[in-house]
N, CA, C and O of each residue as an XYZ file, in Angstrom:
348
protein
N      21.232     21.917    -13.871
C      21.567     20.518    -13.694
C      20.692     19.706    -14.646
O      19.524     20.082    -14.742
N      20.956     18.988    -15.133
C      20.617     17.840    -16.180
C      19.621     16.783    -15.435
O      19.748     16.661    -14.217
N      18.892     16.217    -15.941
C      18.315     15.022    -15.490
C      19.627     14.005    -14.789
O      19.679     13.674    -13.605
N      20.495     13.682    -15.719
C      21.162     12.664    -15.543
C      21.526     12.869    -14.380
O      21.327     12.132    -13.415
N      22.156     14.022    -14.405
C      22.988     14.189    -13.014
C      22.278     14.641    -12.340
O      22.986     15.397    -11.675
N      21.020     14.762    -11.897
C      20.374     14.560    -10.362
C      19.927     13.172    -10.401
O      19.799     12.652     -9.293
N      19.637     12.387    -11.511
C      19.757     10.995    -11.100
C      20.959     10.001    -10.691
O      20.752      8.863    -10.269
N      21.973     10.444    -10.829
C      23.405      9.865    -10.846
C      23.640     10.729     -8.741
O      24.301     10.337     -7.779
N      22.884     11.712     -8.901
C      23.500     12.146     -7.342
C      22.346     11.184     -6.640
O      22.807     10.351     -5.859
N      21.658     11.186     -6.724
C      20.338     10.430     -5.824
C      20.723      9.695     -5.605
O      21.442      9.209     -6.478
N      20.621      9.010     -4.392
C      20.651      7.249     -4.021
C      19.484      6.741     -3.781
O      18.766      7.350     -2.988
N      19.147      5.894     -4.204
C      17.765      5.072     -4.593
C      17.575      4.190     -3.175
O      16.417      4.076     -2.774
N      18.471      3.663     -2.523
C      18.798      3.410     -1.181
C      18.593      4.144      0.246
O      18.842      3.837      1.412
N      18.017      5.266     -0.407
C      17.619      5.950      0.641
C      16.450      6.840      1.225
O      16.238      7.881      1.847
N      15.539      5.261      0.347
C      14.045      5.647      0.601
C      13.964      4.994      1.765
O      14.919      4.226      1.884
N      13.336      4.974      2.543
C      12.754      4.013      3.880
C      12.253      2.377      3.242
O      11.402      2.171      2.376
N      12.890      1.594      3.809
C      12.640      0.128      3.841
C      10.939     -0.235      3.702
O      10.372     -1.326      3.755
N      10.596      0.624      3.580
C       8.626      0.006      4.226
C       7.892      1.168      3.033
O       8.221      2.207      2.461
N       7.062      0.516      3.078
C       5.794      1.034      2.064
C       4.722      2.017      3.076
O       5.040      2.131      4.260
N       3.511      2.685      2.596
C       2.696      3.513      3.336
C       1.741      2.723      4.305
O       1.101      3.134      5.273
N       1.852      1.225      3.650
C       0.590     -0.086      4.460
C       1.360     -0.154      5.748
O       0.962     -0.006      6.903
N       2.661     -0.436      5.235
C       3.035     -1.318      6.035
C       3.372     -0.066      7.578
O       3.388     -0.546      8.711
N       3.592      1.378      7.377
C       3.636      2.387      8.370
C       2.490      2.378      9.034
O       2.417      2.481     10.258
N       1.200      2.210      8.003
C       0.291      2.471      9.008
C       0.033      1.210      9.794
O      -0.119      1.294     11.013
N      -0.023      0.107      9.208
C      -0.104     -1.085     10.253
C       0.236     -0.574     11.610
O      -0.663     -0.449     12.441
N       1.170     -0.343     11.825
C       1.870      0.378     12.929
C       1.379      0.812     13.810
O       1.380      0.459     14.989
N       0.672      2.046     13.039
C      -0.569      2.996     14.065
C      -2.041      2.343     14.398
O      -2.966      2.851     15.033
N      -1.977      1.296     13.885
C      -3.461      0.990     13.947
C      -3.774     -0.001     15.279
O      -2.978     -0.721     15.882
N      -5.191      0.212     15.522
C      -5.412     -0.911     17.448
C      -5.266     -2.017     16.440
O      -5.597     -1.815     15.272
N      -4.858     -3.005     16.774
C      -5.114     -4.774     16.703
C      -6.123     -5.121     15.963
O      -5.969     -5.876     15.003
N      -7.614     -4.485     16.396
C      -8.733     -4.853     15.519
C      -8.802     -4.759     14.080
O      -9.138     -5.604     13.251
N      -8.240     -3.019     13.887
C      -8.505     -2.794     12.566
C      -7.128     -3.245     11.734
O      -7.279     -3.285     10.513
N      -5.907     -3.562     12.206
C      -4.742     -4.173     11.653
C      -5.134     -5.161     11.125
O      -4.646     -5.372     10.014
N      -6.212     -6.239     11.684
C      -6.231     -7.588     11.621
C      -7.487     -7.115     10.342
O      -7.330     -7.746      9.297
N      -8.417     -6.319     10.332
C      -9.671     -6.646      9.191
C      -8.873     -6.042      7.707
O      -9.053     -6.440      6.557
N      -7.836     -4.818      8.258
C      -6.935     -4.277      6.922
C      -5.859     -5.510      6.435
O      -5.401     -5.638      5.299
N      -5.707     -5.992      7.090
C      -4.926     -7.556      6.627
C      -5.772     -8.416      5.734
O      -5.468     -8.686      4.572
N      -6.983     -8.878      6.426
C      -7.958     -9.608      5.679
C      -8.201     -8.997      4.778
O      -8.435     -9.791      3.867
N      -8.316     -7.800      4.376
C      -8.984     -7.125      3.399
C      -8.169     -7.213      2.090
O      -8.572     -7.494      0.961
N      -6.634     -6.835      2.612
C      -5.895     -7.356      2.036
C      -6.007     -8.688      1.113
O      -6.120     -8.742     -0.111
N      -5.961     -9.429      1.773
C      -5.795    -10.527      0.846
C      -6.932    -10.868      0.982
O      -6.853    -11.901      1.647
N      -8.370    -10.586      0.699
C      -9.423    -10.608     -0.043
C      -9.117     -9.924     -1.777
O      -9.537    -10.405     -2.829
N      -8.417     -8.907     -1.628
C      -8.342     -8.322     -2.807
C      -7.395     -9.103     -3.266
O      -7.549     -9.447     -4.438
N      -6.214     -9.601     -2.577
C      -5.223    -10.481     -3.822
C      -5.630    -11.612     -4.512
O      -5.376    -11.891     -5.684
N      -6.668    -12.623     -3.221
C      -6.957    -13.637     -3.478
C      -8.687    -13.302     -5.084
O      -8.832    -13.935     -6.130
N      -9.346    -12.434     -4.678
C     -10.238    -12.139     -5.682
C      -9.988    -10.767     -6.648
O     -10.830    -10.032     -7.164
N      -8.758    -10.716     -6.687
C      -8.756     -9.149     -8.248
C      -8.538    -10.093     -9.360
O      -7.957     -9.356    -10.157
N      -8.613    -11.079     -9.849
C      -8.651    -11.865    -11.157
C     -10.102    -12.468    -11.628
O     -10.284    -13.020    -12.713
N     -11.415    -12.201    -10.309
C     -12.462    -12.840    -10.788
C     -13.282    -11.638    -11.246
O     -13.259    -10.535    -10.699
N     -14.162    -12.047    -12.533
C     -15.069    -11.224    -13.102
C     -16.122    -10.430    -11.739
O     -16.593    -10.944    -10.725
N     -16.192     -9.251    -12.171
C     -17.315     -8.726    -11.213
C     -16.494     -8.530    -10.007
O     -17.268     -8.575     -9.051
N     -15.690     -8.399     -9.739
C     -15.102     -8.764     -8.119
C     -15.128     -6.785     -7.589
O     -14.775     -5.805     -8.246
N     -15.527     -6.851     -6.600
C     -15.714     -5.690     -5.767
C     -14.726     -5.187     -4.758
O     -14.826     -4.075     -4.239
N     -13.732     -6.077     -4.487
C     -12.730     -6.029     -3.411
C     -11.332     -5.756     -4.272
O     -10.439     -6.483     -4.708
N     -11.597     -4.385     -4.287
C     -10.240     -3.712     -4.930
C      -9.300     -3.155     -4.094
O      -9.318     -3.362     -2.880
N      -8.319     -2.330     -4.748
C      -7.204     -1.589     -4.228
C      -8.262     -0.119     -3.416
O      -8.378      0.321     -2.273
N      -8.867      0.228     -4.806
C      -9.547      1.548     -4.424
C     -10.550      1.149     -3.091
O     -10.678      2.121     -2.347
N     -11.164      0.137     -2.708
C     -12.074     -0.305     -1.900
C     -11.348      0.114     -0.678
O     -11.866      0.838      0.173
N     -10.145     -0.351     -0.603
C      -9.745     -0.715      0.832
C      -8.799      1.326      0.864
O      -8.629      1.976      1.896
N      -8.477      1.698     -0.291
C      -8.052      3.552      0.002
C      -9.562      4.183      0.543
O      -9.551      5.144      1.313
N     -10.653      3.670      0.158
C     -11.984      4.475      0.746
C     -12.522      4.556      1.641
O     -13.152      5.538      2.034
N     -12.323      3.025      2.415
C     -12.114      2.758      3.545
C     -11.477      3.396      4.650
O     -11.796      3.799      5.769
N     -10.595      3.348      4.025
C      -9.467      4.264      5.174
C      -9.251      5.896      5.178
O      -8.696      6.544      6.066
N      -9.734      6.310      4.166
C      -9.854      7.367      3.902
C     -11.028      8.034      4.625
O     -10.924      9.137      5.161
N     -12.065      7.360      4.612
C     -13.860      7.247      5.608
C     -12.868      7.312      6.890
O     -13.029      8.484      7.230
N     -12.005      6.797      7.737
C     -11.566      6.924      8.915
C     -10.478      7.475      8.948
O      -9.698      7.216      9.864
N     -10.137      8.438      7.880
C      -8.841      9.598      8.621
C      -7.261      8.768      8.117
O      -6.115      8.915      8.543
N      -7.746      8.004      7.195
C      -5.983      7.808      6.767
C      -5.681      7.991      5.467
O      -6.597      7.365      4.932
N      -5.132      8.350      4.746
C      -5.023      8.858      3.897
C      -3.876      8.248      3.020
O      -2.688      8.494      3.226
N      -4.350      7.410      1.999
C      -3.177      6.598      1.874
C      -3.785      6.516      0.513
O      -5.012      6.510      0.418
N      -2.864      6.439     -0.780
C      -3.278      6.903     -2.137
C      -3.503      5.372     -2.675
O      -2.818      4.453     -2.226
N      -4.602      5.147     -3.756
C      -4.883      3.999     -4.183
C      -3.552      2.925     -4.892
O      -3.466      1.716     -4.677
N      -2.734      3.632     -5.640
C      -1.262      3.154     -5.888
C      -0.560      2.408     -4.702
O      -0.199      1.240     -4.845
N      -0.370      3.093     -3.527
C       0.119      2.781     -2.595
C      -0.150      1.313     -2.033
O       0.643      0.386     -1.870
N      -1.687      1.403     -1.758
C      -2.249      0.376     -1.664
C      -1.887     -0.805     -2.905
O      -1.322     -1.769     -2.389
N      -2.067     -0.961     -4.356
C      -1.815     -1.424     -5.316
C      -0.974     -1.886     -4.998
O      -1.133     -3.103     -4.903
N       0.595     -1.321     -4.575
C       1.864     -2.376     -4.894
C       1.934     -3.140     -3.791
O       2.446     -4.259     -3.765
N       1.337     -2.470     -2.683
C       0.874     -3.470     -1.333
C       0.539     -4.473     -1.332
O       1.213     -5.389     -0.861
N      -1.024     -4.677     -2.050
C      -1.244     -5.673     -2.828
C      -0.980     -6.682     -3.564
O      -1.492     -7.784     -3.363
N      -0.010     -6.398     -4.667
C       0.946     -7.101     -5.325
C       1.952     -7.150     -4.459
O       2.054     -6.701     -5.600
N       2.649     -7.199     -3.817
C       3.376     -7.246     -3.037
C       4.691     -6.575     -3.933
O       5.753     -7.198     -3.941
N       4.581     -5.429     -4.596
C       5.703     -4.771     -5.332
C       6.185     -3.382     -4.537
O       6.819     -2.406     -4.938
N       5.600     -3.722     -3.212
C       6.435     -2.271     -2.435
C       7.948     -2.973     -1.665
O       8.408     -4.104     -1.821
N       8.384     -2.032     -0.958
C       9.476     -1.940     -0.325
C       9.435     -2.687      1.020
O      10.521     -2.716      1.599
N       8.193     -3.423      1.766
C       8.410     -3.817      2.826
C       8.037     -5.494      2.345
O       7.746     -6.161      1.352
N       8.309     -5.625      3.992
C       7.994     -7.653      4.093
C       6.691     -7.530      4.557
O       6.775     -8.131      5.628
N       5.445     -7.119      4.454
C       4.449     -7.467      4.929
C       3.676     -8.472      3.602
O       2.580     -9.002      3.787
């Protein structure tokens, strides 16, 4: 089979509506939903200032230190808000 035609059979429509943030939101108690939110947009509101420490990778190390496992990319389009969900 050709590239083309496993891209022509695929439906692109039939990834899941939601990104890896927005699943785990899900699983998480209230507390840590609400500081992974803030954290969140600590990094959107400061990834354009010089020196800034509150990255994508910050908040994958984080979570990674407590058992979730969620790849720095993932986080990234989260961030930008270029994933698949409404969060």
């Amino acid at each position: 089979m050709t590239l083309k035609e496993s891209l022509d059979r695929l439906d692109p429509d039939r990834r899941p509506n939601t990104c890896s943030v927005h699943l785990l939101f899900k699983t998480l108690e209230p507390e840590d939903a609400a500081a992974l939110k803030e954290a969140i947009e600590m990094v959107r509101t400061t990834r354009d200032q010089p020196g800034n420490r509150f990255t994508s990778s910050w908040i994958a190390e984080a979570l990674k230190s407590e058992g979730h496992l969620l790849g720095v990319a993932s986080i990234r389009r989260h961030v930008r808000r270029e994933c698949r969900c409404a969060e």
